[in-house]
C-alpha positions in Angstrom: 89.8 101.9 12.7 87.0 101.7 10.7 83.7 99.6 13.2 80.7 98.4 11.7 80.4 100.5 8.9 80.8 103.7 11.2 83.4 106.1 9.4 85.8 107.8 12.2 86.8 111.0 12.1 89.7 113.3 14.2 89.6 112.1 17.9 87.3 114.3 20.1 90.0 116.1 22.5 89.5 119.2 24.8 91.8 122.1 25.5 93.6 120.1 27.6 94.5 117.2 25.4 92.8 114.7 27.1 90.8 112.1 24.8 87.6 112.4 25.0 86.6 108.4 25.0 83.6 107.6 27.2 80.2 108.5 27.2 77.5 108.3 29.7 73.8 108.4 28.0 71.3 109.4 31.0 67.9 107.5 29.2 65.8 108.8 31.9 65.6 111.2 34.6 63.4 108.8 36.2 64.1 105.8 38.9 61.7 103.7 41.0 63.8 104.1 44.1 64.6 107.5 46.1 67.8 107.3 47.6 68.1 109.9 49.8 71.8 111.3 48.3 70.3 111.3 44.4 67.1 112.3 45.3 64.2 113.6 47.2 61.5 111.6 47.7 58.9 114.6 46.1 61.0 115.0 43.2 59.3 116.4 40.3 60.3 114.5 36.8 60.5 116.1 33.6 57.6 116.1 31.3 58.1 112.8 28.8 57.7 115.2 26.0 61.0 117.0 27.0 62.7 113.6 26.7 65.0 112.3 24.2 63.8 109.3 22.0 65.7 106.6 22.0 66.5 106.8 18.6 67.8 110.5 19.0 69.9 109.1 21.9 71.4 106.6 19.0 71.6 109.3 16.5 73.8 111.2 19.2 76.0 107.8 20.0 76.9 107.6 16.5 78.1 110.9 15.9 80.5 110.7 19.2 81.7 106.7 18.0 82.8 108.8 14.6 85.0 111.3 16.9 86.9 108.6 18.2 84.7 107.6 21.7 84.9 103.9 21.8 82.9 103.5 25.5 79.2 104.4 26.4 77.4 103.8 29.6 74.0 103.7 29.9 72.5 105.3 32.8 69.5 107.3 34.3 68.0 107.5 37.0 67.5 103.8 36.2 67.6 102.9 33.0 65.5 99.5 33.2 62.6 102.1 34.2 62.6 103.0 30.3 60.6 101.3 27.7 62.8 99.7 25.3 66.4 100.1 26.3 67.4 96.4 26.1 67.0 97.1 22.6 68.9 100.3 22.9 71.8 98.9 24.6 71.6 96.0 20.9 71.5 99.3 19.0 74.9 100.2 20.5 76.5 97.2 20.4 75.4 97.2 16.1 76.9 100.2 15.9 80.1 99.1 17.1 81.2 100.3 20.6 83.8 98.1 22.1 82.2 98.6 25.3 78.5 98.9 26.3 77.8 98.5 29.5 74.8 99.7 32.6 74.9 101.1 35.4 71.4 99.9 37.4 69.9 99.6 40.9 68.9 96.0 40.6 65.6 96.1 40.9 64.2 95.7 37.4 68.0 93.4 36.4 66.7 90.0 37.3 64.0 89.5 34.9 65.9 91.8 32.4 69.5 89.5 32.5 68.9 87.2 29.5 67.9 90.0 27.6 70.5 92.4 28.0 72.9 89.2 27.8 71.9 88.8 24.2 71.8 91.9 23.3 75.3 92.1 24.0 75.8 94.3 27.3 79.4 94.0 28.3 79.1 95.0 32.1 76.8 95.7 34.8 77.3 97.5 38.2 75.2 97.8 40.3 74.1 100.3 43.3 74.1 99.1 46.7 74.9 100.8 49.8 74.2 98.6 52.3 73.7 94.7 52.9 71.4 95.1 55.7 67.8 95.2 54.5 66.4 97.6 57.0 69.5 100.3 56.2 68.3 99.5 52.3 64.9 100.6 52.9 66.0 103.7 55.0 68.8 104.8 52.4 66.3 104.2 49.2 63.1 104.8 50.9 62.1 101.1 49.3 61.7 97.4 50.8 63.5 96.0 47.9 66.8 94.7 49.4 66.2 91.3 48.9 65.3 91.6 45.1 68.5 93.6 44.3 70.3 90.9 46.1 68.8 87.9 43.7 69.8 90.1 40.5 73.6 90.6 42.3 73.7 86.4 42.2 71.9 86.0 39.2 74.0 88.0 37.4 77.3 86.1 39.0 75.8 83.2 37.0 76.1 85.0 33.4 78.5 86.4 31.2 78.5 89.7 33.0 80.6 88.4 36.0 82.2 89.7 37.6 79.7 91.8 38.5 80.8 96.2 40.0 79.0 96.7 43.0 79.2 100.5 43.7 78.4 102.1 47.2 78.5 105.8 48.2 80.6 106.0 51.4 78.0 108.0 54.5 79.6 108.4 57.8 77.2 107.3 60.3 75.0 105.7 57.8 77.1 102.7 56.3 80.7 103.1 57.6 80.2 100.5 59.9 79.5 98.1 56.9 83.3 98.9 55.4 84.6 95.6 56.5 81.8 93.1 55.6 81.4 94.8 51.9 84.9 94.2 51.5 84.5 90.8 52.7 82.1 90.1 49.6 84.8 90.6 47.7 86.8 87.6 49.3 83.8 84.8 48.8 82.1 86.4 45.4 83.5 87.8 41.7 82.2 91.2 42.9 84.3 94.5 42.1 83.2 96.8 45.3 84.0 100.1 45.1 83.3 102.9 48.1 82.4 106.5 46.6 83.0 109.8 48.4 79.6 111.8 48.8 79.2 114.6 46.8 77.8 117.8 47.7 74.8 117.6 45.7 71.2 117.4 46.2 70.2 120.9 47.5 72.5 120.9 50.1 73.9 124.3 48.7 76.0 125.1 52.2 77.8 121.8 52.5 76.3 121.3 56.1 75.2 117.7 55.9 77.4 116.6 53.3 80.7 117.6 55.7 79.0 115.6 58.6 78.0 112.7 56.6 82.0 112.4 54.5 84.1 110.3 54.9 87.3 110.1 52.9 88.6 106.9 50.5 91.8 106.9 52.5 90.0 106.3 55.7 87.7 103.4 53.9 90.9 101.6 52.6 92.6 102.0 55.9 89.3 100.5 57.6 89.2 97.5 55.3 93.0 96.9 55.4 93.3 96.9 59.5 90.7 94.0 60.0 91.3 92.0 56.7 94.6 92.1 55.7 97.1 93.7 53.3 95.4 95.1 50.3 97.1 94.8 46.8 96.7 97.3 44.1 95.2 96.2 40.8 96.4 97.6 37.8 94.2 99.4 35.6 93.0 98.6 32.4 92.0 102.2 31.6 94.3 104.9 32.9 91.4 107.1 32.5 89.3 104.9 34.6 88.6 106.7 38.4 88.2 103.9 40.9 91.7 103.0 42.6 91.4 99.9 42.9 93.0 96.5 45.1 92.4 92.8 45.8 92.8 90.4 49.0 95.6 87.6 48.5 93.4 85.1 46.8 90.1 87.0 47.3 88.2 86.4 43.5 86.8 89.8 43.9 88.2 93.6 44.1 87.9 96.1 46.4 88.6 100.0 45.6 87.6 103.6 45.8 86.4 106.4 43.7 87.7 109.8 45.3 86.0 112.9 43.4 86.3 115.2 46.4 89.3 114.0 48.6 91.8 113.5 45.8 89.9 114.2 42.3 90.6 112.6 39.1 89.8 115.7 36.7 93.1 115.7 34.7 92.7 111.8 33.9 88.7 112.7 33.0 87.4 111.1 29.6 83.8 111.5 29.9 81.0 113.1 28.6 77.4 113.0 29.5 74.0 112.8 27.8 71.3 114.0 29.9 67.8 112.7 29.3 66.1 116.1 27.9 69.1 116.8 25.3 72.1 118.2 27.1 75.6 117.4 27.3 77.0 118.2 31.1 81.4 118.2 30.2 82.0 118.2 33.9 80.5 117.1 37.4 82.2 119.6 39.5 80.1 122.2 37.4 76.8 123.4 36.4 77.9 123.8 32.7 75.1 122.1 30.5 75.6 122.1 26.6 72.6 122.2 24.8 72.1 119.5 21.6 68.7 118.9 21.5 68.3 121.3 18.7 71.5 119.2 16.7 69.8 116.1 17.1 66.7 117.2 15.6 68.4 119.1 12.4 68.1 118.4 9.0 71.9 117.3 9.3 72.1 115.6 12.8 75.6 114.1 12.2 77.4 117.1 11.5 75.4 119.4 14.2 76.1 117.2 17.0 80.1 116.9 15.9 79.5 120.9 16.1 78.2 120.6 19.5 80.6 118.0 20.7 83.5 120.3 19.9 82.3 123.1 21.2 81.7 121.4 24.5 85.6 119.9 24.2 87.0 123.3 24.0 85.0 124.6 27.7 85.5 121.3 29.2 87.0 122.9 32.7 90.7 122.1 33.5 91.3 119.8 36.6 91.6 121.2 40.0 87.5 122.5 40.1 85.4 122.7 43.1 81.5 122.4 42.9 80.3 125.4 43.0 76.9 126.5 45.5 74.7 126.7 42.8 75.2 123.3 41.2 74.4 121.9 44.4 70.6 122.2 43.7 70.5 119.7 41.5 70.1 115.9 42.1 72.6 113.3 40.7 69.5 111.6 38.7 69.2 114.9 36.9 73.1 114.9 35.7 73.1 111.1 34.5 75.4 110.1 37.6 
């Protein structure tokens, strides 16, 4: 199907025939939070002249829309942090995606909404772990809870409702908050989902990560007990990774993504595009493409379609386990 003008060419699949559909652009590396599982507080950002334009970013978009991926999520770090990308997310939409959509802290959303309305931003989700503010500013290292929460609302009261809230799952940290997240979804439009920890962030012997896990089974079964029987939703993307359920007559969702107790690898569509020119096939690895060096050739289009295949043919298989090494690096520096 021909969109906007955009000429499509054979579908991008890897060695294992799955369809290679979504794409995650990382816009920045940078975020004006430090949550203490992305990030440490004296992380070090790349040098500005190491990172994409947006324009390169676009230039890369289009050639994966011509190989047949029809979804792109913007990302970062935070991507409101980065000059211009309300425009960036119009650019998308012009170039015909069916779906744009964000993936944001809150922070900067609020003042941002009627913007990214316009410009045609399909969905927003949201991060946030915890609905007490003083947990908030332990978890982010930030006193912003309150501000996050006004963007959550404000954004109920626009086309993007219902609105994802996504929350990563700590043990001892925000398992006591199971029940009363899931409860949002029972008064509000919100889609709550609960995701596993991964071992990331430096933590290259798994020490805190194993005391701090806790399993989407055990978050289900938590919710379930005190509020009732919980009903699966289907999904509209097979592909997609959060399981997902609703209260009888609860306007909301409530769900998990498992990428550790019960991965989703050989349903996996995505690819991402990391802020300094890389395309990273596969969470559970270290395995970085470059495409920097595509984007700025003299014939972009057809060096990035290169690129893009080459990275579809060492996309792992399912079944991988993170290995030590990729441990080191933060979940801002992968694009999430």
């Amino acid at each position: 199907m021909e969109t906007k003008g955009t000429r499509r060419l054979a579908q991008l699949t890897d060695s294992y025939s799955r369809k290679m559909d979504y794409l995650r652009i990382s816009v920045t590396d940078r975020c004006n939070f430090r949550c203490q599982y992305c990030m440490p507080e004296d992380i070090v950002f790349k040098d500005k002249s190491e990172i994409l334009s947006l324009e390169e970013m676009l230039t890369f978009a289009e050639a994966a829309l011509m190989l047949g991926v029809t979804k792109v999520r913007v990302t970062g770090g935070e991507p409101l942090v980065r000059r211009g990308v309300v425009k960036f997310v119009s650019w998308l939409k012009d170039l015909g995606f069916e779906e744009v959509t964000m993936t944001s802290n809150g922070f900067l959303l609020e003042e941002n909404l009627e913007g990214l309305v316009e410009a045609g931003l399909d969905r927003i989700n949201i991060s946030l772990d915890t609905l007490q503010p003083e947990k908030f500013r332990f978890i982010t290292r930030r006193n912003h809870f309150e501000k996050v929460w006004r963007s959550i609302m404000a954004a109920l009261e626009t086309p993007l409702s219902p609105v994802k809230i996504n929350a990563v799952a700590m043990r001892g940290v925000n398992d006591d908050e199971i029940v009363e997240m899931a409860r949002l979804t029972q008064r509000y439009p919100l889609h709550v989902r609960f995701i596993e920890l991964m071992p990331l962030n430096g933590d290259t012997d798994g020490s805190r990560f194993r005391s701090l896990f806790i399993s989407g089974k055990e978050i289900l079964s938590r919710a379930q007990a005190e509020l009732g029987d919980l009903m699966p939703v289907e999904k509209d993307d097979p592909a997609a990774p959060a399981d997902e359920f609703t209260f009888e007559g609860a306007p909301g969702n409530f769900g998990v993504i498992t990428p550790v107790s019960e991965p989703f690898c050989a349903r996996c569509s995505r690819l991402r595009l990391t802020a300094d020119g890389k395309i990273h096939p596969c969470l559970l690895t270290d395995l970085d493409i470059p495409v920097k060096h595509a984007i700025r050739s003299e014939d972009p289009i057809n060096e990035i379609h290169r690129v893009l295949w080459e990275t579809a043919r060492v996309k792992p298989a399912a079944g991988q386990t993170l290995p030590e090494e990729a441990r080191n690096r933060t979940m801002s520096q992968i694009g999430g």
